[in-house]
BADREN-47546 format. One line per field, with one value per atom (N, C-alpha, C, O): y, x, z; atom name. Coordinates in steps of 0.001 Angstrom, whole numbers, padded with zeros to 6 digits. Each point is the difference from the previous one (the first is absolute). Example, Ala and Ser with C-alpha at 12.3 -4.5 7.8 and 13.67 -1.06 7.14 Angstrom:
y	-005690,001190,001200,-000019,001069,001190,001090,001108
x	013190,-000890,000900,001036,-001386,000820,-000770,000509
z	007800,000000,000000,000665,-001385,000060,000730,000169
atome	N,CA,C,O,N,CA,C,O
***
This chain:
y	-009981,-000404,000237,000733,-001611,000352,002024,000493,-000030,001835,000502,001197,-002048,000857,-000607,000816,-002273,-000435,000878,000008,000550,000656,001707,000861,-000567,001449,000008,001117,-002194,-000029,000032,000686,-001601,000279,001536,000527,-000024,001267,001100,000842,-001076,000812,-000507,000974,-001780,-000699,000711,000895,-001380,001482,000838,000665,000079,001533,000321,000629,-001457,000454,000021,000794,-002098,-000330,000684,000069,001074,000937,001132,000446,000062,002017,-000010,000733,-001406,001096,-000291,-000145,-000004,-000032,001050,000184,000394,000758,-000401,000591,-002133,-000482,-000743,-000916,001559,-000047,-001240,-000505,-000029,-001607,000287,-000060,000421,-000438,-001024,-000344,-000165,-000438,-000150,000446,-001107,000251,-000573,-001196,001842,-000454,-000155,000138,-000315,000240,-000635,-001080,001762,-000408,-001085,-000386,000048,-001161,001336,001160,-001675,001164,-000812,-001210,002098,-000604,-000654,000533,-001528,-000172,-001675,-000720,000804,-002122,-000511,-000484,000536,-001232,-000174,-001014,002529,-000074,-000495,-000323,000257,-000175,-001728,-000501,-000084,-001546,-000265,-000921,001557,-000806,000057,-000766,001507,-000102,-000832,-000526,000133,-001304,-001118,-000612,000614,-001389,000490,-000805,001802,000470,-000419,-000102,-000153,-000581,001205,001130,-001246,000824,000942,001197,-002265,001187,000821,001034,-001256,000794,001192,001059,-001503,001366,000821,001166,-001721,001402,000597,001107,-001613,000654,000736,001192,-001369,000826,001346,001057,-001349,001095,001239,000781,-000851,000474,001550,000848,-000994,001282,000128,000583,-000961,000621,-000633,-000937,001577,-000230,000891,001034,-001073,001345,-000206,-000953,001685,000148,000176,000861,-001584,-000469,001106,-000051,001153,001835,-000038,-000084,000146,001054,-001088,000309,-001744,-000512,-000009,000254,-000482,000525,001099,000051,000966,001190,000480,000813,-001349,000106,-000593,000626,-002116,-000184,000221,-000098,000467,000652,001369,000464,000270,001389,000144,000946,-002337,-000215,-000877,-000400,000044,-000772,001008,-000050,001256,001227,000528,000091,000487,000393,-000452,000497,-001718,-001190,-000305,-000183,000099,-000549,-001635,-000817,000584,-001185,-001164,-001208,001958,-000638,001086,001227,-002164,000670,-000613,-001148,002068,-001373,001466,001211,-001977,000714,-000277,-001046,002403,-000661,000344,000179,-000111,-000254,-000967,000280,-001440,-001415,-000493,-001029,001496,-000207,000874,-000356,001816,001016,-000545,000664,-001789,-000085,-001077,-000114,-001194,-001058,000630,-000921,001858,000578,000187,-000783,001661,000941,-001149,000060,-001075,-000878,-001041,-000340,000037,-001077,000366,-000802,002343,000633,-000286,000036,-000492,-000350,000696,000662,-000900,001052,000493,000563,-000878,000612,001491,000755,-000398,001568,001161,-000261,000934,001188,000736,000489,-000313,000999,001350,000441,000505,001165,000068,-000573,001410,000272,000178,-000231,000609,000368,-001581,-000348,-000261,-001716,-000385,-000276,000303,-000562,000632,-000599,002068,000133,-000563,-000602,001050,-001204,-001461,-000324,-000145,-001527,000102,-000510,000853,000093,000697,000509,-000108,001008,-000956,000007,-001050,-000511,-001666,-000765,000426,-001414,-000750,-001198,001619,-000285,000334,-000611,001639,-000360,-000727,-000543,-000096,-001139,-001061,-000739,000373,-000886,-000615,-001127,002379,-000332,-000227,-000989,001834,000113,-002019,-000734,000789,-001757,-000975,-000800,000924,-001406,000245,-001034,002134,000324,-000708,-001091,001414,-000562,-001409,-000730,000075,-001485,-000717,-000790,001672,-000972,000053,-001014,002497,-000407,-001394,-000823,000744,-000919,-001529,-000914,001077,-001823,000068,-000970,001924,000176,-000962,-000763,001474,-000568,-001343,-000932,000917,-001593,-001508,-001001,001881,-001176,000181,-000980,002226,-000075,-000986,-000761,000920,-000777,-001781,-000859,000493,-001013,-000825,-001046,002258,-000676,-000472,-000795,001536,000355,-001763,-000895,000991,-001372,-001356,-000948,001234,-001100,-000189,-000708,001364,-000036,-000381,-000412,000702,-000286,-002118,-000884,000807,-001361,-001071,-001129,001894,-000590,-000433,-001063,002137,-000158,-000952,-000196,-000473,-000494,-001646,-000756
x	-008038,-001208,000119,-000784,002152,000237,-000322,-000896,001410,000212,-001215,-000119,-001455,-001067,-000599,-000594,000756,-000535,000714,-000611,001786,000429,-000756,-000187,-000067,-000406,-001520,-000436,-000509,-000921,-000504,-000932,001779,000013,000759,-000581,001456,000040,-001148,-000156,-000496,-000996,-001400,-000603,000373,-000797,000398,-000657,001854,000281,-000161,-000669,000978,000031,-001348,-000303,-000574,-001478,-000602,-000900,001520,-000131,-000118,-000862,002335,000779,-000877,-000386,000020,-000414,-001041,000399,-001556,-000805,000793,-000964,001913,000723,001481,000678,-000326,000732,001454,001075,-001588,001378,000352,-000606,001594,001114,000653,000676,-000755,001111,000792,-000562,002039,000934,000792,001052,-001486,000739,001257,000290,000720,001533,000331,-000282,001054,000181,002032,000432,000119,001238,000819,-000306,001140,000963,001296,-000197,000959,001044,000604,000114,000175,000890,001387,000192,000516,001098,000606,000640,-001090,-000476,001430,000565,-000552,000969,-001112,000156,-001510,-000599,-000419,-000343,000351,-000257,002000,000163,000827,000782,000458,000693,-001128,-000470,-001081,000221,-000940,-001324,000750,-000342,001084,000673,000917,000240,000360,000536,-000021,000816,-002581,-000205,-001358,-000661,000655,-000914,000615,001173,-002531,000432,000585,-000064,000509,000993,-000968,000101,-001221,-001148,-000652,-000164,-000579,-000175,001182,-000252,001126,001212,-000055,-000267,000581,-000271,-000886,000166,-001704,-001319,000065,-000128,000279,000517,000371,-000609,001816,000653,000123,000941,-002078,-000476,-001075,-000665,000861,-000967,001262,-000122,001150,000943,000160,-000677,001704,-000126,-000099,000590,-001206,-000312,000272,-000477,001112,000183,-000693,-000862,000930,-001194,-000595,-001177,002104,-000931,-000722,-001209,001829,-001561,-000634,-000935,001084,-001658,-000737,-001201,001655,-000665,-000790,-001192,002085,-000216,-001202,-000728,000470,-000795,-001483,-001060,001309,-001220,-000704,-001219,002224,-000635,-000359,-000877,001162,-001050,-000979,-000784,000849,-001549,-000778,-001116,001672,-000989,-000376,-001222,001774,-000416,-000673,-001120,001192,-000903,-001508,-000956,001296,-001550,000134,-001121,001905,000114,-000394,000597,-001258,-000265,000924,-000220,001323,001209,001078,000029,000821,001684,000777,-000065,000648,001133,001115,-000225,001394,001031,000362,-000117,000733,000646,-000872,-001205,001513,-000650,-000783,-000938,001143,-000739,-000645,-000597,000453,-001078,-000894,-001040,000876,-001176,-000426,-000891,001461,-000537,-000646,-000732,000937,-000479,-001102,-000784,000456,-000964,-000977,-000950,000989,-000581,-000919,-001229,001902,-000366,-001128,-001097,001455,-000422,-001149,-000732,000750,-000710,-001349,-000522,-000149,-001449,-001196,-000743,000681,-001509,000448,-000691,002392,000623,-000084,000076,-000222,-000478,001250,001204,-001526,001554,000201,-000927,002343,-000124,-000310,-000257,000217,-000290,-000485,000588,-001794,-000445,001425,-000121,001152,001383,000823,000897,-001408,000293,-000566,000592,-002020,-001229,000170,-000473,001297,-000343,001890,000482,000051,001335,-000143,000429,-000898,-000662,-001128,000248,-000807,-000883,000660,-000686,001660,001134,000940,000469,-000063,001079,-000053,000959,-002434,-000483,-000169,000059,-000361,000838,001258,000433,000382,001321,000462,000803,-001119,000772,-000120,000985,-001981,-000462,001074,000424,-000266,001149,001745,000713,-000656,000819,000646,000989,-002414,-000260,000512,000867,-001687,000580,001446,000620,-000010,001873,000303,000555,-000756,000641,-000513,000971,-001921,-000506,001529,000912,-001366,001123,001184,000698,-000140,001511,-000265,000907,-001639,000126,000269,000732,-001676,-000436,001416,000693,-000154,001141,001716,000912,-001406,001001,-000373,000757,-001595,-000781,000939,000716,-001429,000553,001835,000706,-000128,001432,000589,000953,-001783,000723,-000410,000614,-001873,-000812,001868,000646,-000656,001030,001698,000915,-001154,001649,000076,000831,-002375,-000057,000245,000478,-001101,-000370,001483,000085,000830,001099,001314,001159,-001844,001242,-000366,000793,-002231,000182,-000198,-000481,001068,000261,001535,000409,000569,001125,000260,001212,-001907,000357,000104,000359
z	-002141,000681,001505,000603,000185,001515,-000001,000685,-001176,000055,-000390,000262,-001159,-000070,001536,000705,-000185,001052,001629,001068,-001263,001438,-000837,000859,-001817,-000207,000313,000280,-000270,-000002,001601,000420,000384,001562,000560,000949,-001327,-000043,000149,000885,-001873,-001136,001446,000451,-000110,001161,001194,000532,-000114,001557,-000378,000790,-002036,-000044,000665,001013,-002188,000340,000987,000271,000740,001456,000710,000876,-001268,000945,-000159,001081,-001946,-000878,001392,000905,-000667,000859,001365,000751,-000076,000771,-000126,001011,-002225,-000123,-000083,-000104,000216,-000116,-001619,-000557,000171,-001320,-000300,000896,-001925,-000507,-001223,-001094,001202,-000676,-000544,000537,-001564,-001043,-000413,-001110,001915,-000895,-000658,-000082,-000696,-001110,-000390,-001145,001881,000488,-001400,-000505,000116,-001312,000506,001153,-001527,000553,000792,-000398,001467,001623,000345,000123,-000035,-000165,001798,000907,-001043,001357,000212,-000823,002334,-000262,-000677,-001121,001770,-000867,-000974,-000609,000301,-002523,-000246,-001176,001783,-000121,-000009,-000886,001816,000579,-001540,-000787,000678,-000750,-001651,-000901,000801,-001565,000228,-001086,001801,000157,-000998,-000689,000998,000015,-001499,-000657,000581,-001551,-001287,-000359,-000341,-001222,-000943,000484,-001514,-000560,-000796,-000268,-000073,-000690,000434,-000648,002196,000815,000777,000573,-000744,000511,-000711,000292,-001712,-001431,-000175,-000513,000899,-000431,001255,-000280,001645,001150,-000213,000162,-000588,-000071,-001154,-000138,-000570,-000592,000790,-000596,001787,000961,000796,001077,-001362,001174,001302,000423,000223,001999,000709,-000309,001273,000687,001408,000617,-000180,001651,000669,-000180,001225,000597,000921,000355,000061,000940,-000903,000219,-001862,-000677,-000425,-000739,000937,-000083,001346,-000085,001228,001152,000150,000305,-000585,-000191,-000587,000570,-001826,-000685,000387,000030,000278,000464,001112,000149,000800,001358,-000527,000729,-001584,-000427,-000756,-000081,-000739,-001044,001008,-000332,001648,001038,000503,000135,000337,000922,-000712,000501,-001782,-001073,-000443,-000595,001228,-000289,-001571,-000474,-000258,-001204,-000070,000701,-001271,-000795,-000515,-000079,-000246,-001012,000329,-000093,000507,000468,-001444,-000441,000004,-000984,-000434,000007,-000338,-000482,-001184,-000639,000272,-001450,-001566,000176,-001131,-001123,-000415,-000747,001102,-000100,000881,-000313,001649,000989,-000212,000554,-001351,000023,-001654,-000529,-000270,-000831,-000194,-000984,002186,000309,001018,000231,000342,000711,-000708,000002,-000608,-001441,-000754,000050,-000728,-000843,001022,-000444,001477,000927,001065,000580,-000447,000749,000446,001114,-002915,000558,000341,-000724,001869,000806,001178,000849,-000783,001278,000131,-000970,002096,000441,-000908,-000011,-000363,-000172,001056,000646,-000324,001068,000072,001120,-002316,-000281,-001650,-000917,000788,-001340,-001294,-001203,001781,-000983,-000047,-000768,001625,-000176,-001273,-001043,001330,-000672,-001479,-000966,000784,-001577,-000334,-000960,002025,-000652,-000789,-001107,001712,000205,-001395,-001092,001237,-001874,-000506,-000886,000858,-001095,-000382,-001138,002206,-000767,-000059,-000105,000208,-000210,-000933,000279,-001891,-001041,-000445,-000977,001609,-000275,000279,-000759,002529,000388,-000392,000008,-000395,-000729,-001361,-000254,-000377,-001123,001115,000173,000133,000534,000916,000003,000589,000869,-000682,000353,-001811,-001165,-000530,-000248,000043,-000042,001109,-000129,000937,001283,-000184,000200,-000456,000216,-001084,000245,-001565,-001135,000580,000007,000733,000418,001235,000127,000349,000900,-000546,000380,-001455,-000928,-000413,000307,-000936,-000284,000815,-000318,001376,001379,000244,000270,-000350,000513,-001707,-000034,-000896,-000938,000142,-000237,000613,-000403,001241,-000171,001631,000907,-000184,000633,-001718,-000011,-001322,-000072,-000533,-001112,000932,-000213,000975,000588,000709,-000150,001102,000209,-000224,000622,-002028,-001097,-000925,-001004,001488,-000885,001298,-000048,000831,001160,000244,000323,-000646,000389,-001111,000101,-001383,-001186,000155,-000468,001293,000251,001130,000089,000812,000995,-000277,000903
atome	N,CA,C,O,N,CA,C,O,N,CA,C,O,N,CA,C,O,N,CA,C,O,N,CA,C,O,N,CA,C,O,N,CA,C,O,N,CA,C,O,N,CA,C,O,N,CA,C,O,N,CA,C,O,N,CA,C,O,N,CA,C,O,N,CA,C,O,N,CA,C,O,N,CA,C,O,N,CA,C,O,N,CA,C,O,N,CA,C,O,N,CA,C,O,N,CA,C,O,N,CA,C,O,N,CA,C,O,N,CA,C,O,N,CA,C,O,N,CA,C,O,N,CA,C,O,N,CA,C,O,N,CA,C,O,N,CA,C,O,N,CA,C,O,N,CA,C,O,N,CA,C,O,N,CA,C,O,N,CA,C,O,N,CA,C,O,N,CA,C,O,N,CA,C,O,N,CA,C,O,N,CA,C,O,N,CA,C,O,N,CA,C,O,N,CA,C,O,N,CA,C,O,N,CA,C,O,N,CA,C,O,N,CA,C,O,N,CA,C,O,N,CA,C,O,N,CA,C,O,N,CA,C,O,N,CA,C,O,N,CA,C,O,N,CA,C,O,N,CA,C,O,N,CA,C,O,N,CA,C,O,N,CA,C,O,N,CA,C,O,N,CA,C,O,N,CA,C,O,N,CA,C,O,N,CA,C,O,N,CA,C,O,N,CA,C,O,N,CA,C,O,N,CA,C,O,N,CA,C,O,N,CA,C,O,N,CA,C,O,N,CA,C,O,N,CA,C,O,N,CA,C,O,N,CA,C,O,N,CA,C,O,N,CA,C,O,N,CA,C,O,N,CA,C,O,N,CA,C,O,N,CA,C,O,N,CA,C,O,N,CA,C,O,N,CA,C,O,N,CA,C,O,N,CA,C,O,N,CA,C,O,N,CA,C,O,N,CA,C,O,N,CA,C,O,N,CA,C,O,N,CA,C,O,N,CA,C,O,N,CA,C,O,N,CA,C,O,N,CA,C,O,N,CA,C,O,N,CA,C,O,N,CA,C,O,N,CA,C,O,N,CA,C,O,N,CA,C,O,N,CA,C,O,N,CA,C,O,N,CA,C,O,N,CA,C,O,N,CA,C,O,N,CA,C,O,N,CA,C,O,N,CA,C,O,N,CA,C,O,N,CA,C,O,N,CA,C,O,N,CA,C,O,N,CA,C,O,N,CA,C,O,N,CA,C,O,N,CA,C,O,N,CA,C,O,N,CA,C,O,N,CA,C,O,N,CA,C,O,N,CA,C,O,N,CA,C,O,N,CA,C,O,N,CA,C,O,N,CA,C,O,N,CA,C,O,N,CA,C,O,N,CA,C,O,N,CA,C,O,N,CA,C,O,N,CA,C,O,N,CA,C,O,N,CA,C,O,N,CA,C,O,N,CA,C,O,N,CA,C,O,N,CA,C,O,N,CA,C,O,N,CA,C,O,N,CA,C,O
***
């Protein structure tokens, strides 16, 4: 709900911006292997680390990198990775495409992800009940 309410103010500047010529990017940044994604797993719950790390870590030039050229580009949506262009794709909406070869990507592979979304949902429910049991058995022992 928070992510359709910041896409929807997005989606509002953009429109703000177009007869002014001015562009709003979207990032969409994957975990960066940064001190403070380093600090914040710290203190993360064990279910959220696993469902995490499931898109990888990425160094933080080529997420910079990246979004300072889909910002120079005027792209809509910056994201890296396999699972940020498929959480794009799926979530997209009425958000602008950046090029017609976006736009038939994006209806080309919007019921796949779709299947693809709920695999990924069960491995998650998955992680969720095994760390819910690990719990539930550690304070059977205590």
């Amino acid at each position: 709900m928070i992510a359709n309410v910041i896409e929807s103010n997005y989606l509002f500047v953009y429109a703000q911006g177009l007869p002014y010529n001015i562009s709003v990017t979207m990032a969409l940044p994957p975990d960066t292997d940064t001190p403070g994604f380093a600090n914040e797993e710290k203190d993360k719950p064990m279910e959220t680390r696993l469902i995490s790390q499931s898109a990888g870590l990425f160094e933080p030039e080529k997420v910079a990198n990246k979004i300072m050229l889909d910002a120079l580009d005027g792209k809509f949506f910056s994201f890296i990775g396999f699972e940020s262009f498929m959480l794009t794709t799926l979530c997209g909406g009425m958000a602008p495409s950046a090029s017609l070869l976006d736009l038939v990507y994006e209806v080309l592979f919007l019921s796949v992800f779709k299947i693809v979304g709920q695999i990924y949902l069960k491995s998650f429910h998955r992680i969720i009940r095994k760390c819910m049991k690990e719990k539930d058995s550690m304070k059977k022992n205590e």
